[in-house]
N, C-alpha and C positions, 0 to 999 in steps of 0.2 A: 902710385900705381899699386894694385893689389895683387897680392902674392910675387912681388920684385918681376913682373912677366909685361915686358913694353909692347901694344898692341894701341892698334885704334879705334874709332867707336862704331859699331856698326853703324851706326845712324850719316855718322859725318866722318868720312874716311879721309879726310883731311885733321881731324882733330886727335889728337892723344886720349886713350882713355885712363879714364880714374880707378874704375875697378870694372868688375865682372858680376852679372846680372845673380841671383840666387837660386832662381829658376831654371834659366836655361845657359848660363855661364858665357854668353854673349859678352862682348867689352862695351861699357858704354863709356860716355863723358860727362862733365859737370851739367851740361842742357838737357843732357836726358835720362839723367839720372831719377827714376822714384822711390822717395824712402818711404817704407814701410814699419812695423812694428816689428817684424822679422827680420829686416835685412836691407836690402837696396837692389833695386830692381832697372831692367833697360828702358820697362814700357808697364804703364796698368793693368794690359792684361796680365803680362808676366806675375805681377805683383796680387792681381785676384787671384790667378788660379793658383802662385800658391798660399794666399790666404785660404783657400777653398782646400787646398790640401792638409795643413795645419787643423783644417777645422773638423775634416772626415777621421783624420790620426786621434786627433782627440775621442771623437765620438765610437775610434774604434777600440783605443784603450779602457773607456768607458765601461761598453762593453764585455771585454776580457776581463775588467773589473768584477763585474757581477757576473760573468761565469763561473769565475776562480772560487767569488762565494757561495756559488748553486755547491759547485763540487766539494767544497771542504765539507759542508755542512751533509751533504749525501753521504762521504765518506762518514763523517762523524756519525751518523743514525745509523748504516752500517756496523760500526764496530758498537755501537749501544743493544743490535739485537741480537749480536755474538756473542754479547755479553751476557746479555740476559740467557740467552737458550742453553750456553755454558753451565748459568747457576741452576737452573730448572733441570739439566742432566745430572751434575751432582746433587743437587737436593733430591733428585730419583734415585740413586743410587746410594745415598746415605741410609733413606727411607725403606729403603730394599734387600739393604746388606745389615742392616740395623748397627751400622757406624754414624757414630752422632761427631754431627758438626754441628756446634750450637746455634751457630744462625740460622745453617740451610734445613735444618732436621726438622724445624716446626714446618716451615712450606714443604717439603718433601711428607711430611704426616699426612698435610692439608692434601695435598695432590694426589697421596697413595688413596685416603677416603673419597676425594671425590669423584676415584676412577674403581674404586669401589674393593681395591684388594687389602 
């Protein structure tokens, strides 16, 4: 008997049962027992619906899956135009203060001419 808990089968309330259904935890016995690939079940429906179950968890995890990658990637292009707007403030202010910062001073030249000051 499963889980040490002495009960009888729904089906045949004369018989002892063997274990408890995975679905709906029903007692069944050795005659009406259906095994599945998940488990062991009272009756086939029990055992569709939760293959039906298994099969939507999946398809939801899936999902969450490629959520999870919309948003990393969102966040990542996020901090890429922080970054950039970051160096195009300091290369305007290097260009302006005439503090040279050898990388950004040429794009902050570029910038201060093509804004015409």
């Amino acid at each position: 008997m499963a889980k040490g808990v002495e009960s009888v089968c729904v089906n045949h309330p004369g018989v002892e049962a063997i274990g408890h259904c995975k679905q709906c935890n029903k007692p069944f016995c050795s005659a009406c027992r259906v095994q599945g690939p998940t488990g062991n079940f009272c009756s086939q429906g029990c055992k569709e619906k939760h293959e039906a179950f298994v099969q939507r968890a999946q398809q939801h995890e899936d999902k969450r899956g490629r959520l999870v990658m919309a948003s990393t990637t969102k966040r990542w292009v996020k901090r890429a135009v922080i970054l950039v707007i970051v160096l195009i403030l300091l290369s305007l202010a290097s260009a302006f203060t005439n503090y040279n910062i050898p990388i950004l001073s040429d794009i902050g030249w570029w910038i201060r001419n093509l804004i015409g000051k």
